[in-house]
TIRO-83855 format. One record per residue (C-alpha): x, y, z; residue number from 1. Coordinates in nm, 2 decimals, decimal comma. Layout:
N
{{X Y Z} NUM} ...
***
This chain:
419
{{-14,27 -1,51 -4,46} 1} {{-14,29 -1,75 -4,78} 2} {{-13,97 -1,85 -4,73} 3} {{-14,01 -1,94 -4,37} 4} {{-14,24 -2,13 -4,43} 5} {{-14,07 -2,35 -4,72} 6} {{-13,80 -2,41 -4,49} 7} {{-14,01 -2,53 -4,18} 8} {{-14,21 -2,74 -4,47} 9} {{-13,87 -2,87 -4,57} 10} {{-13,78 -2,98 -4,22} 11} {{-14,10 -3,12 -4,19} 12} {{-14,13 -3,36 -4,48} 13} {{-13,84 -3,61 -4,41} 14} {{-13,99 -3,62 -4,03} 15} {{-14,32 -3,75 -4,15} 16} {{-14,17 -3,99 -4,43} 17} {{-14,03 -4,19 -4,06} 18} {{-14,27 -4,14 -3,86} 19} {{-14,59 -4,43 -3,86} 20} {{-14,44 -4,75 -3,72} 21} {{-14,42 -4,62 -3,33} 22} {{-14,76 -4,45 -3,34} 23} {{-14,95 -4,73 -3,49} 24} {{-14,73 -5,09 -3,29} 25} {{-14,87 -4,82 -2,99} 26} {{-15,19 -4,80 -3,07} 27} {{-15,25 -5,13 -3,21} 28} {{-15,22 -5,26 -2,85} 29} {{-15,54 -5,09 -2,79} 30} {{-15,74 -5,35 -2,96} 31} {{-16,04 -5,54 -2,83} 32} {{-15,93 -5,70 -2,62} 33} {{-15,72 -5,43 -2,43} 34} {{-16,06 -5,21 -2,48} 35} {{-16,22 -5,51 -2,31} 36} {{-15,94 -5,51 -2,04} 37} {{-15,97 -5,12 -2,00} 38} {{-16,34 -5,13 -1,95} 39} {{-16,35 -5,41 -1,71} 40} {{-16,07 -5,20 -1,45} 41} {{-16,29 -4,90 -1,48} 42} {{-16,61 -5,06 -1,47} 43} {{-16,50 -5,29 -1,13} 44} {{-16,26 -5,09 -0,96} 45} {{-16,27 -4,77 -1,05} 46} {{-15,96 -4,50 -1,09} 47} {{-15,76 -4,75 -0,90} 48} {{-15,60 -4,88 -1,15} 49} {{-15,48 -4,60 -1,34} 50} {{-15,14 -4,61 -1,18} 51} {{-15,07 -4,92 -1,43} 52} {{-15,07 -4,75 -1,71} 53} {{-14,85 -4,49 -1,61} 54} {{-14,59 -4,73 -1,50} 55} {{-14,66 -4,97 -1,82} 56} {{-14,61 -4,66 -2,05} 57} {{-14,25 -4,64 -1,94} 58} {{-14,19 -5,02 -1,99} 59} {{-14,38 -4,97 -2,32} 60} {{-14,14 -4,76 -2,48} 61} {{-13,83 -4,91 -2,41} 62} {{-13,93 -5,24 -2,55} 63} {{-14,05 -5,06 -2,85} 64} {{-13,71 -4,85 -2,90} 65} {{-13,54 -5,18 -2,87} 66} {{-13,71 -5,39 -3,12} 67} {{-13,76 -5,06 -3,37} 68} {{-13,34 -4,98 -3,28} 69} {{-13,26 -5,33 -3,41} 70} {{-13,43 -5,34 -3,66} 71} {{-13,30 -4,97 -3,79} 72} {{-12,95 -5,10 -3,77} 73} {{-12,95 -5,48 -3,87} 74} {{-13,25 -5,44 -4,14} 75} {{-13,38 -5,76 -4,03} 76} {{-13,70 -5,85 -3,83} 77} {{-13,72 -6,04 -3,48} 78} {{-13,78 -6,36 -3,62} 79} {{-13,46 -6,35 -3,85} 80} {{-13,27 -6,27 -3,53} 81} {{-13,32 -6,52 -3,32} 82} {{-13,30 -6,79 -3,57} 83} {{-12,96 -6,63 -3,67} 84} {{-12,84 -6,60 -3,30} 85} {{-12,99 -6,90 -3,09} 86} {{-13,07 -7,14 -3,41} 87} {{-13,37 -7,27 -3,62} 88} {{-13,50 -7,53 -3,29} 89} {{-13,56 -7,21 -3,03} 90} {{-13,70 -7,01 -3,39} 91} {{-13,93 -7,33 -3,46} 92} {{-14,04 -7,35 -3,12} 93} {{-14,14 -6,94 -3,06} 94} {{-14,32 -6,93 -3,39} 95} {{-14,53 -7,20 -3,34} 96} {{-14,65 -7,11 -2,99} 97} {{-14,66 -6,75 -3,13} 98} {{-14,85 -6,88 -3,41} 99} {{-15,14 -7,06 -3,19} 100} {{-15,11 -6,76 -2,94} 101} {{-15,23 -6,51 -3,24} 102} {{-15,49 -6,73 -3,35} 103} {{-15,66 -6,70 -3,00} 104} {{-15,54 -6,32 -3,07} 105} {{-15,73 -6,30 -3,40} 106} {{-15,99 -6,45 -3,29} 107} {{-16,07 -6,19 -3,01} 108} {{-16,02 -5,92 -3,28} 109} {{-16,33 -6,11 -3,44} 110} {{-16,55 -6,11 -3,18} 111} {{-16,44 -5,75 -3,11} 112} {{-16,58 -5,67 -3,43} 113} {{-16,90 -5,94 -3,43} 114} {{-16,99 -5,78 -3,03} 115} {{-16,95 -5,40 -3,14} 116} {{-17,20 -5,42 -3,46} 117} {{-17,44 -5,64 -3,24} 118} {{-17,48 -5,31 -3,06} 119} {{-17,59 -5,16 -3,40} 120} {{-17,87 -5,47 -3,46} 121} {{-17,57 -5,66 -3,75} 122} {{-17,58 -6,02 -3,68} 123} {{-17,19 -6,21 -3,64} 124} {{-17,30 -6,45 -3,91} 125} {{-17,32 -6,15 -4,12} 126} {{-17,07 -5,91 -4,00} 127} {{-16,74 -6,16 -3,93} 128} {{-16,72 -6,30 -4,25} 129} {{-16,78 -5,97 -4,45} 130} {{-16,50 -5,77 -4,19} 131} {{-16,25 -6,11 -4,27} 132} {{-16,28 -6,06 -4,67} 133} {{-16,25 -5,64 -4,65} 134} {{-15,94 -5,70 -4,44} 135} {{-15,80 -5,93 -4,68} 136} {{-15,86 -5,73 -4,99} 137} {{-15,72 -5,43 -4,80} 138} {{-15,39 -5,62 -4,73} 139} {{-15,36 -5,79 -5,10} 140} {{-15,48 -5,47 -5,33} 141} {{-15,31 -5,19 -5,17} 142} {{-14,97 -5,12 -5,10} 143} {{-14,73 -5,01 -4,77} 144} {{-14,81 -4,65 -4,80} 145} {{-15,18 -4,74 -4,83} 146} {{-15,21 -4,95 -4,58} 147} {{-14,99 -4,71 -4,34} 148} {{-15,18 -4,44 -4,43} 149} {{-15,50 -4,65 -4,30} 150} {{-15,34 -4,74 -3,99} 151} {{-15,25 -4,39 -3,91} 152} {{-15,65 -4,32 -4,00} 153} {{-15,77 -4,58 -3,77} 154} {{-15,52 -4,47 -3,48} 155} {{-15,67 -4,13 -3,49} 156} {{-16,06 -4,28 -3,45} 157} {{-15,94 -4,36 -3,08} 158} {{-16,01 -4,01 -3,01} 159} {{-16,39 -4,14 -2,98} 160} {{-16,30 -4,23 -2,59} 161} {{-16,18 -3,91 -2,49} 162} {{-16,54 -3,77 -2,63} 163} {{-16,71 -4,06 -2,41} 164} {{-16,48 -3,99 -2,09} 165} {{-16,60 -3,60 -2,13} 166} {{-16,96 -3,69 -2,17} 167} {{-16,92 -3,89 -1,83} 168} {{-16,77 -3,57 -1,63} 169} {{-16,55 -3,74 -1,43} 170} {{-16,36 -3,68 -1,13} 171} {{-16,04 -3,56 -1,35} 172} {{-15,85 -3,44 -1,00} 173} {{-15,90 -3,82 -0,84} 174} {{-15,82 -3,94 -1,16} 175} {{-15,49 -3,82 -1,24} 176} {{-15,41 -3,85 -0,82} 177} {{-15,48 -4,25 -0,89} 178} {{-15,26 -4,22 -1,21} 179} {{-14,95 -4,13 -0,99} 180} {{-15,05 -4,28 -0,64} 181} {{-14,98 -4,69 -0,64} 182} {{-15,32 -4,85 -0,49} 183} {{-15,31 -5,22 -0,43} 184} {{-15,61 -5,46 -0,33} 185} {{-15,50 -5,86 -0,22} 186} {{-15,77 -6,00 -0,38} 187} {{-15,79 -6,25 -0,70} 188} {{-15,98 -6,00 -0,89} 189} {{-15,80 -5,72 -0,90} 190} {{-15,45 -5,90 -0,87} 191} {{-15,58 -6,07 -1,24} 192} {{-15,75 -5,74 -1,38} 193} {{-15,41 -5,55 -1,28} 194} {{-15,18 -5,87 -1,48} 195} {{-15,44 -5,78 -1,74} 196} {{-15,36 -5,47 -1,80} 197} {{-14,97 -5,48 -1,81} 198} {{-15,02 -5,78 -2,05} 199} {{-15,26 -5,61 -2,30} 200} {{-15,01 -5,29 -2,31} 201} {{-14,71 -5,53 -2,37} 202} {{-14,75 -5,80 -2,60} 203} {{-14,53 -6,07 -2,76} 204} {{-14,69 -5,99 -3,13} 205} {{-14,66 -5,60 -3,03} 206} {{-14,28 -5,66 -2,99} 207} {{-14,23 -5,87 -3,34} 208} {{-14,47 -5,60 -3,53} 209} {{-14,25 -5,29 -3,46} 210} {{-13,90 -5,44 -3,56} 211} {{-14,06 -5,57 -3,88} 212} {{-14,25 -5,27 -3,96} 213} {{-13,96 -5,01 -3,96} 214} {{-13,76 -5,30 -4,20} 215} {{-14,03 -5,32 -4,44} 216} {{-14,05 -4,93 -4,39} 217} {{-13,72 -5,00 -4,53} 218} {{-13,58 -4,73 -4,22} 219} {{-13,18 -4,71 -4,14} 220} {{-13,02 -4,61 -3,86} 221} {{-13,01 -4,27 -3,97} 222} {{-13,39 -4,25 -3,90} 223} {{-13,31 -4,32 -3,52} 224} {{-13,35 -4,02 -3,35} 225} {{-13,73 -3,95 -3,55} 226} {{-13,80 -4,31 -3,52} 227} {{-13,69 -4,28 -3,17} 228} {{-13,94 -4,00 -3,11} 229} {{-14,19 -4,22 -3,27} 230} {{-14,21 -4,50 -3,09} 231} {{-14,20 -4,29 -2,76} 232} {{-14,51 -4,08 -2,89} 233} {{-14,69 -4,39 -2,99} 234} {{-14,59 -4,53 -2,61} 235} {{-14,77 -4,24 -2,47} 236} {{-15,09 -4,23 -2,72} 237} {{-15,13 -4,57 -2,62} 238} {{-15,20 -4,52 -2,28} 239} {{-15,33 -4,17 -2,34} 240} {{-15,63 -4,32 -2,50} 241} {{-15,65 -4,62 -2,22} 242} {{-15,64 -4,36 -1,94} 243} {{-15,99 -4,21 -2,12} 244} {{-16,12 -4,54 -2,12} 245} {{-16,11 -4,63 -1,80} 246} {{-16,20 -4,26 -1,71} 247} {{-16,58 -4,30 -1,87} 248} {{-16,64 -4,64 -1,74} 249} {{-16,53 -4,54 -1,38} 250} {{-16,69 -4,24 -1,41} 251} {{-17,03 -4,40 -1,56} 252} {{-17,07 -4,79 -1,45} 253} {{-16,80 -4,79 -1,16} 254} {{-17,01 -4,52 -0,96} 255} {{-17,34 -4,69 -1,08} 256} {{-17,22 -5,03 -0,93} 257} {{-17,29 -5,22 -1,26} 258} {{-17,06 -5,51 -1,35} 259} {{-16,98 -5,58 -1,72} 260} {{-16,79 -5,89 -1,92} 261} {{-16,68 -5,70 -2,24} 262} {{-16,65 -5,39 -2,36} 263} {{-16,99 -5,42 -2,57} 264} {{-17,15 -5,47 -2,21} 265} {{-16,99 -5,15 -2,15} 266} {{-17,10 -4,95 -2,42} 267} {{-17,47 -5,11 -2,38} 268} {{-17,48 -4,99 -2,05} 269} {{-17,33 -4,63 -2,11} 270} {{-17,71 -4,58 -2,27} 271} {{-17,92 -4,47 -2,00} 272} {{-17,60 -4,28 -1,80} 273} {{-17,50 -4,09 -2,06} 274} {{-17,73 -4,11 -2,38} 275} {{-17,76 -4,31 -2,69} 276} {{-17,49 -4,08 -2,88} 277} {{-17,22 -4,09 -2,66} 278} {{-17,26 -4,51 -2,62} 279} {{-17,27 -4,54 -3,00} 280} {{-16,93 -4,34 -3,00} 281} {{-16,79 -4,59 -2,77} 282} {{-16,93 -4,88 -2,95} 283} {{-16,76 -4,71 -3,29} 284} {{-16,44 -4,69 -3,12} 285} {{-16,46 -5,05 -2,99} 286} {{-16,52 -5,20 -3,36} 287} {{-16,25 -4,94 -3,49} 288} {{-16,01 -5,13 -3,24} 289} {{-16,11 -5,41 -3,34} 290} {{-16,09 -5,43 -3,75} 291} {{-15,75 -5,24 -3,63} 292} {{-15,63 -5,55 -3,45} 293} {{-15,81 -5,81 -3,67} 294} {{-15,60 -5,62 -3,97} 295} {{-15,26 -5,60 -3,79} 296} {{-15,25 -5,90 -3,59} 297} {{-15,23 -6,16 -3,91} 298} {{-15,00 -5,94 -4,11} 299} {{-14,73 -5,97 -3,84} 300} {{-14,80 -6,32 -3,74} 301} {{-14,72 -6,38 -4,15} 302} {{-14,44 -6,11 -4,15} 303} {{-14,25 -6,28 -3,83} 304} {{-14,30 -6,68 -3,94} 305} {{-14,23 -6,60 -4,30} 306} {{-13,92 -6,40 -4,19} 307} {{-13,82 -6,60 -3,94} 308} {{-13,80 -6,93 -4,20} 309} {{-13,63 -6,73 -4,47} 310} {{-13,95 -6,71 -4,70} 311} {{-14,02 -6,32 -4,92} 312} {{-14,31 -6,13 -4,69} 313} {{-14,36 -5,76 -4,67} 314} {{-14,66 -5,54 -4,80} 315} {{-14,42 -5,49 -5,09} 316} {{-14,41 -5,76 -5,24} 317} {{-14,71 -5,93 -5,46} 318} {{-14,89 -6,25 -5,44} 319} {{-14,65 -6,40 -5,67} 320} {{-14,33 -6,26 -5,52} 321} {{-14,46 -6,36 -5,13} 322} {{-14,69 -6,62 -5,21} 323} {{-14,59 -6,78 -4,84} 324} {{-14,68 -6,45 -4,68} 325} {{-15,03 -6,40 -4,84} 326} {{-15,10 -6,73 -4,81} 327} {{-15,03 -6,73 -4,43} 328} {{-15,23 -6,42 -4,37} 329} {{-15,56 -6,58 -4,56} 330} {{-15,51 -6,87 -4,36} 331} {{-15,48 -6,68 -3,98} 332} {{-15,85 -6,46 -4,13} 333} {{-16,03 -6,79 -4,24} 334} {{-15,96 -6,94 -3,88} 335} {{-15,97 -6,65 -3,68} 336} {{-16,32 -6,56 -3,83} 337} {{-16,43 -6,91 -3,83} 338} {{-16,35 -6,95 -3,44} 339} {{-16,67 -6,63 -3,39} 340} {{-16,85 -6,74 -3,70} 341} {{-16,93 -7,07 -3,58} 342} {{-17,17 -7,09 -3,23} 343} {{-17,08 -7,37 -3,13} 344} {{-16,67 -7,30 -3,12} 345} {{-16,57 -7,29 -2,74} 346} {{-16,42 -6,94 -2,79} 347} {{-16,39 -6,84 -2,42} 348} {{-16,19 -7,14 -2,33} 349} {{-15,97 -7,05 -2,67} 350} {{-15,91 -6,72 -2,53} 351} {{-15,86 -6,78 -2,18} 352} {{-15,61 -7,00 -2,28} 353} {{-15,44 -6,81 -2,57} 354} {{-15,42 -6,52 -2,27} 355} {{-15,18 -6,75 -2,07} 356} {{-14,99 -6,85 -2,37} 357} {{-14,93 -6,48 -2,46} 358} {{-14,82 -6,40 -2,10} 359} {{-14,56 -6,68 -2,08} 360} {{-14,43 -6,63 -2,43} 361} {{-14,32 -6,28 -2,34} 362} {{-14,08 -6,40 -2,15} 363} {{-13,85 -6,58 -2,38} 364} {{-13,88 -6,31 -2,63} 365} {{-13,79 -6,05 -2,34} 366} {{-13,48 -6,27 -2,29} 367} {{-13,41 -6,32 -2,61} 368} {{-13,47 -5,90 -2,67} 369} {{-13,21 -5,85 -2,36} 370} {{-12,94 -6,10 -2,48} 371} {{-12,98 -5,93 -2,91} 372} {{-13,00 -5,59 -2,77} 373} {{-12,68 -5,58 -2,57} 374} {{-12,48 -5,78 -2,86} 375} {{-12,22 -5,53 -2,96} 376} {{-12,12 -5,76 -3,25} 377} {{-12,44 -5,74 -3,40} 378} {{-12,52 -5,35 -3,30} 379} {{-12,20 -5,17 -3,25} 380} {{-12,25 -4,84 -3,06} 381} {{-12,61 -4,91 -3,10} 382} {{-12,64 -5,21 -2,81} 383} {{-12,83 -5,09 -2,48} 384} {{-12,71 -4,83 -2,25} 385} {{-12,70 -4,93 -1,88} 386} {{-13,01 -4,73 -1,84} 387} {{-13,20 -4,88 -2,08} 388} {{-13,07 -5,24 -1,94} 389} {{-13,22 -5,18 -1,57} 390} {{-13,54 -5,13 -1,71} 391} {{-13,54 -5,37 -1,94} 392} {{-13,47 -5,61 -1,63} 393} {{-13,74 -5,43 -1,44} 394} {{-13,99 -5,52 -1,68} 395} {{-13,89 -5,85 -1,70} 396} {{-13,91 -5,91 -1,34} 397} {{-14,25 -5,74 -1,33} 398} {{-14,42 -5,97 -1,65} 399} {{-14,27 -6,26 -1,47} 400} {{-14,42 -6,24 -1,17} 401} {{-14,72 -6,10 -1,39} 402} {{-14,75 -6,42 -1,61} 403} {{-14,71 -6,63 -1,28} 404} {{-14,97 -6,48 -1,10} 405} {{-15,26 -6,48 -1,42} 406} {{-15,17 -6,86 -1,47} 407} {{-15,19 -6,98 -1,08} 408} {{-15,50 -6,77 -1,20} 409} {{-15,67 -6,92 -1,43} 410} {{-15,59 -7,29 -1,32} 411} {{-15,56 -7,28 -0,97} 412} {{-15,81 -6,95 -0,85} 413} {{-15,86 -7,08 -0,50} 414} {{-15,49 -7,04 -0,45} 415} {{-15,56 -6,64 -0,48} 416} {{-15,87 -6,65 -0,26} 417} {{-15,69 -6,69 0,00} 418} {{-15,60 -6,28 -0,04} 419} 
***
């Protein structure tokens, strides 16, 4: 029996040396602003658009196998890719809108954080710049396994929104009929909550973070098949945990008619429908997303612009070996936090517009994905499969007309009323 034992334990161990960087790219995705997103779809329409997030899920985790195949077999992050392939003018141009994009980013992550302990009586003023210096102590002091360990910690605390969506009771049977049946409403709202969705699951940060992670991982191609498994586990946590989400608010406020903005709205008003506990464990899981996104989203703008440009970054590495990459990161906190911590900053407009910056940078980087992906030079018998290919090209299609749709949007709404 012992010796059964050892040898499943044997098996075991190299499995869970890969695995991390699928689970946690996934989950990050979750942050507050998808939280946010996930609240507002249950909150104003219900089950209805649960049937995203299936679909998403799939679109998910290809991009993810892609960007953590790459970087398996070349040992080199997105960034370094494309200013190998297509040159240091297309590189230059991607990481400075990708830089100003993640700012915005950032800054949502911050007032993810200041909105969730505001539901706990902590003032921003307090709570922003105190969450801004833990994050960068955590980054600087510890090292990758650390900080991997911590990421896996803070994935697990999603589980708080399956405990909400139970203490709802929720129609689970309409649910998971709206996860599979397509619905479709022609009308501004739910056309720009439904772009909302597929652009919080897919993001171009999301698709820089896993390629870098599994280098600095320092993963080979041998890991591919666990790493493989990863990622698609991740894919499905992801939008596991969303599906929960949007469960308790449809459940809850959707049934209740009540209209919210953010997902600290949402929590506020889970009080009197289903008690002070079971809000407060949605509250917890919204600031959980949020120090999880305000904590991953500088460390891969640093790891991507410092790659791309040539310059040491990884966890590691010191101060003094990456001073570039440290440096970067300090400087992405001290804005980002800045943006919430000062009232007068017109954070909405910042957002709004970071939002539509994020949705039309995804597609360069898909093309760019496509066009490294399918390069046998560079990959060998590692380049896409036909398969793999179509719905790549799917989801390209489907973010276009997606990034299309959210900025006639945002600057031209009238346009849509007309649904």
């Amino acid at each position: 029996m012992m010796n059964l034992f050892k040898r499943k334990l044997l098996v075991l161990i190299p499995i869970l040396a890969i695995i991390g960087p699928g689970i946690i790219a996934g989950n990050v995705d979750n942050d507050a602003a998808g939280i946010t997103n996930y609240s507002i779809a249950g909150a104003h329409f219900g089950y209805s658009l649960l049937w995203v997030l299936f679909l998403s899920t799939f679109s998910l985790a290809v991009t993810q196998e892609i960007g953590a195949r790459m970087g398996l077999v070349t040992g080199k992050g997105l960034g370094a890719l494309i200013r190998e392939k297509f040159g240091v003018k297309w590189t230059a141009f991607v990481m400075i809108i990708l830089f100003f994009a993640n700012l915005g980013t950032i800054a949502a992550e911050f007032a993810g954080v200041a909105a969730s302990l505001e539901i706990f009586h902590i003032p921003r003023i307090v709570s922003v710049p105190i969450a801004a210096v833990l994050i960068y102590i955590v980054i600087t002091k510890g090292n990758f396994k650390k900080i991997e360990r911590l990421f896996l910690l803070l994935s697990f605390f999603y589980i708080a929104y399956i405990l909400s969506a139970f203490n709802a009771r929720p129609d689970f049977t309409l649910a998971l009929k709206s996860l599979v049946v397509p619905h479709l409403e022609l009308q501004g709202a739910f056309l720009l909550t439904m772009i909302a969705l597929i652009g919080t699951t897919i993001t171009p940060w999301g698709q820089f973070f896993i390629q870098d992670y599994v280098v600095d991982k320092k993963l080979s191609k041998e890991d591919l098949k666990i790493e493989r498994g990863d990622v698609f586990l991740g894919s499905f946590l992801t939008n596991f945990f969303a599906f929960f989400i949007i469960v308790a608010t449809a459940a809850t406020l959707y049934t209740q008619g009540i209209r919210i903005d953010d997902a600290k709205d949402a929590a506020l008003a889970l009080k009197p429908l289903v008690g002070q506990a079971a809000a407060a464990i949605f509250g917890l899981g919204f600031l959980n997303a949020s120090l999880f996104g305000a904590l991953v989203v500088p460390l891969t703008t640093a790891y991507v612009i410092t790659q791309a440009f040539g310059a040491e970054s990884g966890l590691n590495f010191s101060y003094r070996q990456a001073p570039k990459f440290y440096t970067l990161i300090a400087i992405l906190l001290i804005i980002g936090a800045g943006m919430v911590a000062i009232p007068f900053f017109p954070l909405i407009n910042i957002l709004v517009a970071t939002q539509v910056v994020n949705a039309i940078l995804l597609l360069p980087i898909f093309v760019f994905l496509y066009i490294l992906s399918n390069d046998k030079k560079l990959l060998g018998d590692y380049a896409n499969g036909k398969f793999i290919n179509i719905l790549l090209i799917v989801t390209l299609i489907a973010i276009s007309i997606a990034a299309v749709l959210f900025s006639v949007a945002i600057f031209a709404p009238n346009i849509l009323e007309v649904f």
